[in-house]
Each structure stands twice: as structure tokens, then as C-alpha cells.
N, C-alpha and C positions, 0 to 999 in steps of 0.2 A: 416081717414081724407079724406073730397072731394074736390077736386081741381072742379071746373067746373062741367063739369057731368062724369068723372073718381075718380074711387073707387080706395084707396092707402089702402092696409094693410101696418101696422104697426106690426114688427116684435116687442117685448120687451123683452123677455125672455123664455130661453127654459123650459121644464114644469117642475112642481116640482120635477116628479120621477126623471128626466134624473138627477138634482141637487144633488136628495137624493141620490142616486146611486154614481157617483162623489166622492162625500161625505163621504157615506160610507166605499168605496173601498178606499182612501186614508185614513180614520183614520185606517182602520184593518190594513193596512200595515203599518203605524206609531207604532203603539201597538204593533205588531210582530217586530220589531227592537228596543223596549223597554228591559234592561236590565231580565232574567226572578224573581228576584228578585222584581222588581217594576209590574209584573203580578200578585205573590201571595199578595204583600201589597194590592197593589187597590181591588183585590178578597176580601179579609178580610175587607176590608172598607164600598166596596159598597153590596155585596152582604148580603141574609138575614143568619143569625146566623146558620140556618142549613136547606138544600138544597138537596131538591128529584129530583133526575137524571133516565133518561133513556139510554138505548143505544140496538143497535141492531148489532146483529154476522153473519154475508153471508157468506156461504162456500158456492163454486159453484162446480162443479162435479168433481173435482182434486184435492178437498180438500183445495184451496185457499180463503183467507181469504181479504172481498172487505173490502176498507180500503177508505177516506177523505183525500184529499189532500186541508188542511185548506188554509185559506189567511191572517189569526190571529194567529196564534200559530210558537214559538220558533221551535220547529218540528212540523215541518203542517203533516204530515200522522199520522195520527189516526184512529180510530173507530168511525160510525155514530152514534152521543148521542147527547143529549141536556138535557134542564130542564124544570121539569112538570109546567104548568101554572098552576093558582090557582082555585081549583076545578077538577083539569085536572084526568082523570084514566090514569095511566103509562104506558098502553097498546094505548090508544087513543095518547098520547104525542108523543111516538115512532114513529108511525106512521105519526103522521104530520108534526115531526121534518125531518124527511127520505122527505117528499113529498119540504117541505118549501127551503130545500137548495141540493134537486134534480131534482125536477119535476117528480120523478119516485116513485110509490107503490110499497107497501112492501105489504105481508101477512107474519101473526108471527106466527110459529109453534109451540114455547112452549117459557114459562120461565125458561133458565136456573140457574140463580143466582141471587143473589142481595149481591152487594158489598157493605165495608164500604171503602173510603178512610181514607188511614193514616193520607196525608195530611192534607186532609182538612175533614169540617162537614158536609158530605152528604152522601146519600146512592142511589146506582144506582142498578135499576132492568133491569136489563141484559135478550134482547129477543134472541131466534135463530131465525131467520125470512128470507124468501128468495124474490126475487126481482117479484112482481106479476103483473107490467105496467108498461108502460111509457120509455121517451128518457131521457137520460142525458143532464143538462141545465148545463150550471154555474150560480152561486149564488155571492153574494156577500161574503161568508163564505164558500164557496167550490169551487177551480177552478179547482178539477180534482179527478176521481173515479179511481181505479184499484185494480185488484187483485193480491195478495202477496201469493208466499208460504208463509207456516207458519213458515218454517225452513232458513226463508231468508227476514224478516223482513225488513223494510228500519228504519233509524234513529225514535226512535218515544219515549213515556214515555214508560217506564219501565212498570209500573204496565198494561199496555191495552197488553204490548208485553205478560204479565204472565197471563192475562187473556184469550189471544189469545190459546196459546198454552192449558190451560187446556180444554177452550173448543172444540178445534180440539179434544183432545183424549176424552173426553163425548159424542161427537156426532159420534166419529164412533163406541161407542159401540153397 
């Protein structure tokens, strides 16, 4: 707007991200104080019939196991995983999933497994992979990294806890 010959900006609104950001971080937190009953229904509702997952195992030289400190989950520490886009290779997914809600590169040194869950219809290919760049960001889906011995675990699912442990003893053989 010009008054005379003075230029007035006009402030209207702050920019999308800053919204979408807002946004987001307040619906993950609503979801995560969602009974965990009303997680697996909406899982089954929305999600597709059956679902290829990734994930990746960081042992750092102690034998400690880098672990997700979610901002969506009924026990937020877990394992770094996500799910394959369509067309995606599960090797390329790992990797971008590690980058999207870390800022940090991975390189993957082998695959050691591919899980089926009991719960649910998917099947995850499991990388050993070690940390190859970058600074630790927080994300909207991850507000904190750490390492865990294996043998002292913090609250987390069951099954990533029995994943954990076998491949602690695979990889030092």
C-alpha cells in the first residue's frame, strides 16, 4: 500500500512451511496420545493391503545400537525405518528415509534380513548401515537420536527390541 510517496508493507501471513510445520508437529503429537488401539484400526483403514518397509541397524564401536526418538509413536524410541515409495529400490528408500527425518547419510554395508510382521501385512528389509555425513536436524518425526546398549534398551516395541538383539550377535560374528 502507498501513502504519498512511503512504501508500507503489508505483513498477511506467515509462509506456508512455517504453517505446514505447526501443523504437523501438532497433529503427530495428537496421534501419539491416541489410545494404541485406535493406531492399529486407522493402520488398517488407511494404509495399502500390504506394505514394503525398510529400516536400518547402526552399531557404533561399543556395540551400541542408534536408536529414533519418534514424536508419533506410543513409545517414540525405535529403529530408523520407513516405507518404500512406489517404484522405490529398498536400498534407495533406506537411505532417503535416514536423510528426510535426519539430515544425516547413511552408507549401507550389507542386508541383513527381511522381516515379516505378525501384526501387520508388510515385510521389512532390514540394512546394517553406518552413519557416512551430515549433523543431526530434528524433523518433524524425529526429535532426538541416541545410542543404546543393546542390553539396556529404553521402552520400545518388542519385536525391533528382538531384532535388535539378533543382530548385535550377527554382526559380531
Amino acid at each position: 500500500m502507498t501513502v504519498g510517496n512511503e512504501a508500507q508493507s503489508i505483513v498477511c501471513c506467515p509462509p506456508l512451511s512455517v504453517v505446514y510445520n505447526v501443523t504437523m508437529k501438532f497433529l503427530l503429537r495428537l496421534w501419539r496420545s491416541l489410545p494404541i488401539w485406535v493406531h492399529f484400526l486407522m493402520a488398517k483403514m488407511v494404509r495399502a493391503k500390504f506394505r514394503a518397509a525398510v529400516a536400518a541397524l547402526i552399531f557404533d564401536e561399543q556395540g551400541r545400537i542408534l536408536l529414533f526418538k519418534h514424536t508419533y509413536r506410543k513409545w517414540q524410541w525405535g529403529i530408523p525405518a520407513g516405507s518404500l515409495e512406489y517404484h522405490e529400490q529398498p536400498a534407495d528408500a533406506i537411505i532417503r528415509e535416514f536423510f528426510e527425518e535426519t539430515s544425516m547419510q547413511i552408507q549401507i554395508e550389507k542386508l541383513l534380513t527381511v522381516v515379516s510382521a505378525n501384526e501387520d501385512d508388510h515385510l521389512t528389509a532390514v540394512y546394517l548401515c553406518k552413519i557416512a555425513g551430515g549433523e543431526f536436524r530434528q524433523s518433524n518425526e524425529i526429535s532426538e537420536i541416541k545410542y543404546f546398549d543393546v542390553n539396556d534398551l529404553p521402552q520400545m516395541l518388542l519385536a525391533e527390541k528382538e531384532l535388535i538383539r539378533w543382530a548385535a550377535q550377527e554382526v559380531r560374528r
